[in-house]
MMTF fields as JSON, N, C-alpha, C and O atoms, coordinates in Angstrom:
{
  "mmtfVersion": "1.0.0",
  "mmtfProducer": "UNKNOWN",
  "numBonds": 279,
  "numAtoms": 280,
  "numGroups": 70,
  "numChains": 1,
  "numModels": 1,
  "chainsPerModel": [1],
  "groupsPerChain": [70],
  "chainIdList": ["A"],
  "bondAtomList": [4, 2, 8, 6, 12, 10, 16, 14, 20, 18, 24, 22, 28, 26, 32, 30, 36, 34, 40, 38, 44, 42, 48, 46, 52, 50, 56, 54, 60, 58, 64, 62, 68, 66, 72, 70, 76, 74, 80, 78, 84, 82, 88, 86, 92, 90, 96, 94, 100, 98, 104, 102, 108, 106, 112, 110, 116, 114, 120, 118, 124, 122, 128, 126, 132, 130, 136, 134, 140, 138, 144, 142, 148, 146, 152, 150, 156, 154, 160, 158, 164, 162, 168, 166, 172, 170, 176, 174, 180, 178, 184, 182, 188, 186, 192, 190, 196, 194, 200, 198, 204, 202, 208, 206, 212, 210, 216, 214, 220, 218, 224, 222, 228, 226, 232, 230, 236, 234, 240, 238, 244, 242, 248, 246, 252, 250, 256, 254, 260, 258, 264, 262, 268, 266, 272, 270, 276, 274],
  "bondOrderList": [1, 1, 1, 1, 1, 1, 1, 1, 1, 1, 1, 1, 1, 1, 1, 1, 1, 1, 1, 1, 1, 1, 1, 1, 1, 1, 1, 1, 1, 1, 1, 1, 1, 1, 1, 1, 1, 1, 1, 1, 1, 1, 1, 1, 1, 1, 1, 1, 1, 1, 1, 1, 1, 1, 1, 1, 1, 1, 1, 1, 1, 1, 1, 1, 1, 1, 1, 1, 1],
  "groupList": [{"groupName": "UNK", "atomNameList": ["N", "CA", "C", "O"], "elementList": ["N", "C", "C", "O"], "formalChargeList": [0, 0, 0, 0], "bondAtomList": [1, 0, 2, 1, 3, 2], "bondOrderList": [1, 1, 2], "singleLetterCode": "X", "chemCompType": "L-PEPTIDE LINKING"}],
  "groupTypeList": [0, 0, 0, 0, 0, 0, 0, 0, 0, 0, 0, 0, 0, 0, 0, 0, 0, 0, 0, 0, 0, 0, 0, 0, 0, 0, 0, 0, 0, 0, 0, 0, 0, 0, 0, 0, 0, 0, 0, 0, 0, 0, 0, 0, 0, 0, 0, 0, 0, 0, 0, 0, 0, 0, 0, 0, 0, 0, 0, 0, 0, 0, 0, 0, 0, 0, 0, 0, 0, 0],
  "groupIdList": [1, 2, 3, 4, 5, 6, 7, 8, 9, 10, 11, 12, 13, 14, 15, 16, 17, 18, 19, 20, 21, 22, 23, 24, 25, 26, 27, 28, 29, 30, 31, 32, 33, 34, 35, 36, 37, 38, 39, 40, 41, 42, 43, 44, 45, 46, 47, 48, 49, 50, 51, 52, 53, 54, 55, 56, 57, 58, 59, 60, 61, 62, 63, 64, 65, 66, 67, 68, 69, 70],
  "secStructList": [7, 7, 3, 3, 3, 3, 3, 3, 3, 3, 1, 7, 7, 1, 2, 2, 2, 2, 2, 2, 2, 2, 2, 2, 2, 6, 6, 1, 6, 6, 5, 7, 7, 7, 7, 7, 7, 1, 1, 1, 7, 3, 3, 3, 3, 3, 3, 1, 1, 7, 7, 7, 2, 2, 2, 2, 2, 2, 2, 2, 2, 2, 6, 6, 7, 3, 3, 7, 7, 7],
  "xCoordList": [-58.992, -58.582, -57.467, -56.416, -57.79, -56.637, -55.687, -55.783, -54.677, -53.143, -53.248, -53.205, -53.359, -52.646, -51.336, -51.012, -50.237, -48.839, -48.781, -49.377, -47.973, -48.01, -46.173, -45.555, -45.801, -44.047, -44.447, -45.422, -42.572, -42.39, -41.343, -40.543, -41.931, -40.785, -40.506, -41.429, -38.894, -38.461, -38.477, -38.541, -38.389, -38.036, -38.819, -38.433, -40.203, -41.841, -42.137, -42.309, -42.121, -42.528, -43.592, -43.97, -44.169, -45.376, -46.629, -46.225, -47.406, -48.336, -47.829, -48.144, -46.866, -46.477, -45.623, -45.468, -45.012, -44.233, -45.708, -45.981, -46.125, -47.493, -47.961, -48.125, -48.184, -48.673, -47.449, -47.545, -46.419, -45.06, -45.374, -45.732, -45.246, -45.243, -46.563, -46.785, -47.38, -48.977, -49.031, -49.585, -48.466, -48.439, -47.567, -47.822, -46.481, -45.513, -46.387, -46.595, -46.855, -47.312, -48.12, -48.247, -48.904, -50.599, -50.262, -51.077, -49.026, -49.004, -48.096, -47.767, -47.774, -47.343, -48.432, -49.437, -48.639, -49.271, -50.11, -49.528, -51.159, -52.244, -52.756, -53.443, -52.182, -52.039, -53.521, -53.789, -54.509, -55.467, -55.699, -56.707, -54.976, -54.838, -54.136, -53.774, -53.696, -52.161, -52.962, -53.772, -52.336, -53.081, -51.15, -50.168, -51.205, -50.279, -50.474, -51.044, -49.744, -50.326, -48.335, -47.382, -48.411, -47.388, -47.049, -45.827, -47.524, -46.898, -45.711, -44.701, -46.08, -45.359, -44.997, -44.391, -45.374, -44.48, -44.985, -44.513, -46.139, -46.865, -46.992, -47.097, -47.005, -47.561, -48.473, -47.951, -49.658, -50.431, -50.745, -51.706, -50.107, -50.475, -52.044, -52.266, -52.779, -53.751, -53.426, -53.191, -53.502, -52.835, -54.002, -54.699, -53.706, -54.654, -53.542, -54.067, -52.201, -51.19, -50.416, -50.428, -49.871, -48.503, -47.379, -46.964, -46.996, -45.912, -44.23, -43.866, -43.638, -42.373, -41.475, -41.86, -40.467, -40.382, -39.639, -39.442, -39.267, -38.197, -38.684, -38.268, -40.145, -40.942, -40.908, -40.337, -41.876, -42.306, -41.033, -41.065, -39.746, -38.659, -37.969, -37.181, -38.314, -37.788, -39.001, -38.719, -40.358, -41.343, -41.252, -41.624, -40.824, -40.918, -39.347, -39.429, -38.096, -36.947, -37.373, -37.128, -37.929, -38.891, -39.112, -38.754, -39.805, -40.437, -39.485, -39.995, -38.349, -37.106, -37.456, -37.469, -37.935, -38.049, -37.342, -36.957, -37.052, -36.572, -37.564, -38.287, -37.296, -38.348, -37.13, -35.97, -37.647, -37.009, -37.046, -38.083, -35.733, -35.759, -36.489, -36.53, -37.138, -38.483, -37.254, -37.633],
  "yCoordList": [-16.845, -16.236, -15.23, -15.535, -13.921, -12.863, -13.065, -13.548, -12.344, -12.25, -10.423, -9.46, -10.56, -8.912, -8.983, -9.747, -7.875, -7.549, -6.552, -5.71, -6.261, -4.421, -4.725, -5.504, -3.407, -3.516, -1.625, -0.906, -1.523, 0.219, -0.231, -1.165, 1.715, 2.049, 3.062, 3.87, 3.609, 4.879, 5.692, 5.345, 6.868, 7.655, 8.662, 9.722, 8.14, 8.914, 10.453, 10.67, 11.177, 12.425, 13.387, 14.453, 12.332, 13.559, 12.765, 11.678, 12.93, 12.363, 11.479, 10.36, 12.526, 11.708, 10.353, 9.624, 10.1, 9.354, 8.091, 7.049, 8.728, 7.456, 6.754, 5.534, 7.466, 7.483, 6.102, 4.934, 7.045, 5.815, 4.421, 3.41, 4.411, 2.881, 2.406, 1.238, 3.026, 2.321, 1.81, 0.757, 2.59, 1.668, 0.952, 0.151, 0.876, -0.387, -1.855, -2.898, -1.515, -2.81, -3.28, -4.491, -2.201, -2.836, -3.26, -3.594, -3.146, -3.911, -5.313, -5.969, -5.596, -7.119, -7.742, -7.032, -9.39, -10.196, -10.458, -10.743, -10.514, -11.076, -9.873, -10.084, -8.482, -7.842, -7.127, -6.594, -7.16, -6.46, -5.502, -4.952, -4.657, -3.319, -2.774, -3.583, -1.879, -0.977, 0.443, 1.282, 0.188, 1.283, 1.866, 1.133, 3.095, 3.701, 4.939, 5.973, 4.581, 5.997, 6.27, 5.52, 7.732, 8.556, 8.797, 8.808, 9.32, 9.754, 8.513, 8.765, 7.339, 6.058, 5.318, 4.345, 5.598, 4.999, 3.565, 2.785, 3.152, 1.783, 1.699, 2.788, 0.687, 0.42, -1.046, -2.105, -0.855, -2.337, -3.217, -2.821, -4.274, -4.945, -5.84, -5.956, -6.267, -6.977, -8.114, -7.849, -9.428, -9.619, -11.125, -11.413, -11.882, -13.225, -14.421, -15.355, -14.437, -15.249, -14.192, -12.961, -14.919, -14.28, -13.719, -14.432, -12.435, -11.917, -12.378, -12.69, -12.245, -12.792, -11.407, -10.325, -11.399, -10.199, -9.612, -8.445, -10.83, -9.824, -9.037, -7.878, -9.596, -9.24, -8.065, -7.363, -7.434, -6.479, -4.636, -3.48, -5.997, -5.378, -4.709, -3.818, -5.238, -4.552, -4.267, -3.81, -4.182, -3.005, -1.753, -0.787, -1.423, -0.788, 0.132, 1.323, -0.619, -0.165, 0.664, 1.869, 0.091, 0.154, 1.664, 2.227, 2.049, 3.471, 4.338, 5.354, 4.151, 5.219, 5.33, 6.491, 3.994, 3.968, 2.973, 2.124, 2.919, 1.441, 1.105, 1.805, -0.651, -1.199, -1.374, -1.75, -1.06, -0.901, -2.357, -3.0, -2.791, -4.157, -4.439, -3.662, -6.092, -5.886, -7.041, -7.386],
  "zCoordList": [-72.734, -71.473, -71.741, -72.302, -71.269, -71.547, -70.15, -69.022, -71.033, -69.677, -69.46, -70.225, -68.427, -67.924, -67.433, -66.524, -68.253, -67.427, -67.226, -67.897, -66.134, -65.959, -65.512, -64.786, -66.594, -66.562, -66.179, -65.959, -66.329, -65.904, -66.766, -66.82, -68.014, -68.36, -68.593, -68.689, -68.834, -68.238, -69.702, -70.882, -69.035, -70.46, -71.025, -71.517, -70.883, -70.967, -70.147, -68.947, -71.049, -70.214, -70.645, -70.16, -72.267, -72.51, -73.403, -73.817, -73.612, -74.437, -75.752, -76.156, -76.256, -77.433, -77.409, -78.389, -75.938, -75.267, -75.373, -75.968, -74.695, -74.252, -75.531, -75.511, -76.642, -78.184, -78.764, -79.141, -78.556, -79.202, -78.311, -78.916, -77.064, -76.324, -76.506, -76.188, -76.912, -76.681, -78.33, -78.645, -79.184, -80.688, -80.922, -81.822, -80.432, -80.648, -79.959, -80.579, -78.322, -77.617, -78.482, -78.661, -79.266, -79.574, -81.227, -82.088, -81.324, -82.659, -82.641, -83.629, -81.2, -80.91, -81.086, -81.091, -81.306, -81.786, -80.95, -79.903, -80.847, -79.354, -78.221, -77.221, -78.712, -77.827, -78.051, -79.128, -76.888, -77.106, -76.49, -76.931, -75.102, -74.919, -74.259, -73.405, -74.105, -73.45, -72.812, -73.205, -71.824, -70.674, -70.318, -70.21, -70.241, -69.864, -69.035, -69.379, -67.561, -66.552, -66.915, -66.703, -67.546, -67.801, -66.94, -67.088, -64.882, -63.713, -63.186, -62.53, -63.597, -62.605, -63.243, -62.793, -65.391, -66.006, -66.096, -66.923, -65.072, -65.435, -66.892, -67.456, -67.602, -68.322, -68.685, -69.035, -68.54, -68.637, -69.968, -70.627, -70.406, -71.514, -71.181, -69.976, -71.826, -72.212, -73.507, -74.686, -72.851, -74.39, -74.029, -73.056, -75.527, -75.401, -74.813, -74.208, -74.944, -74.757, -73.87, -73.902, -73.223, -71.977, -73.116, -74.03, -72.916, -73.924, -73.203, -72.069, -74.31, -73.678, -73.102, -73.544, -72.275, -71.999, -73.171, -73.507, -73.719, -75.102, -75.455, -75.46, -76.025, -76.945, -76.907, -77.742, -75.351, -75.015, -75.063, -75.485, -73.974, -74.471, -75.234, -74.917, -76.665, -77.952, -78.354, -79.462, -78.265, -78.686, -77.906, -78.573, -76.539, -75.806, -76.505, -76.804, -76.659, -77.325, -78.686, -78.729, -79.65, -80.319, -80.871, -81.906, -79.811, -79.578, -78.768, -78.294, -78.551, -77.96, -76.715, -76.305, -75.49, -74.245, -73.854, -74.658, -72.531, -71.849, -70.771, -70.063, -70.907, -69.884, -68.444, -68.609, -67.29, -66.587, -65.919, -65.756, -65.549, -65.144, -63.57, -62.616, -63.702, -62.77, -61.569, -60.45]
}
């Protein structure tokens, strides 16, 4: 059974933005896909286990973005 999360994070303003947060998520453990709409800053994880927010937190840090607190 997969988990869907959808966080917002700030910082993103161009493709290559989307590129950095979508390879940090998708190289957390379990994570099977990252959907990122660049206008609203959504970003959707797919994962097989619930991610922790650290996790996501410091992958998202990671890539020179912040997750904006929910």
């Amino acid at each position: 059974m997969s988990v869907t999360s959808t966080y917002t994070v700030t910082g993103m303003t161009c493709g290559h933005c989307v590129q950095a947060v979508t390879g940090e998520l998708s190289a957390l453990p379990g994570v099977d896909a990252v959907q990122v709409d660049l206008a609203s800053g959504a970003v959707t994880v797919t994962s097989e286990t619930a991610l922790t927010d650290d996790a996501v937190r410091a992958a998202v840090d990671e890539a020179g973005y912040e997750l904006a607190n929910a």
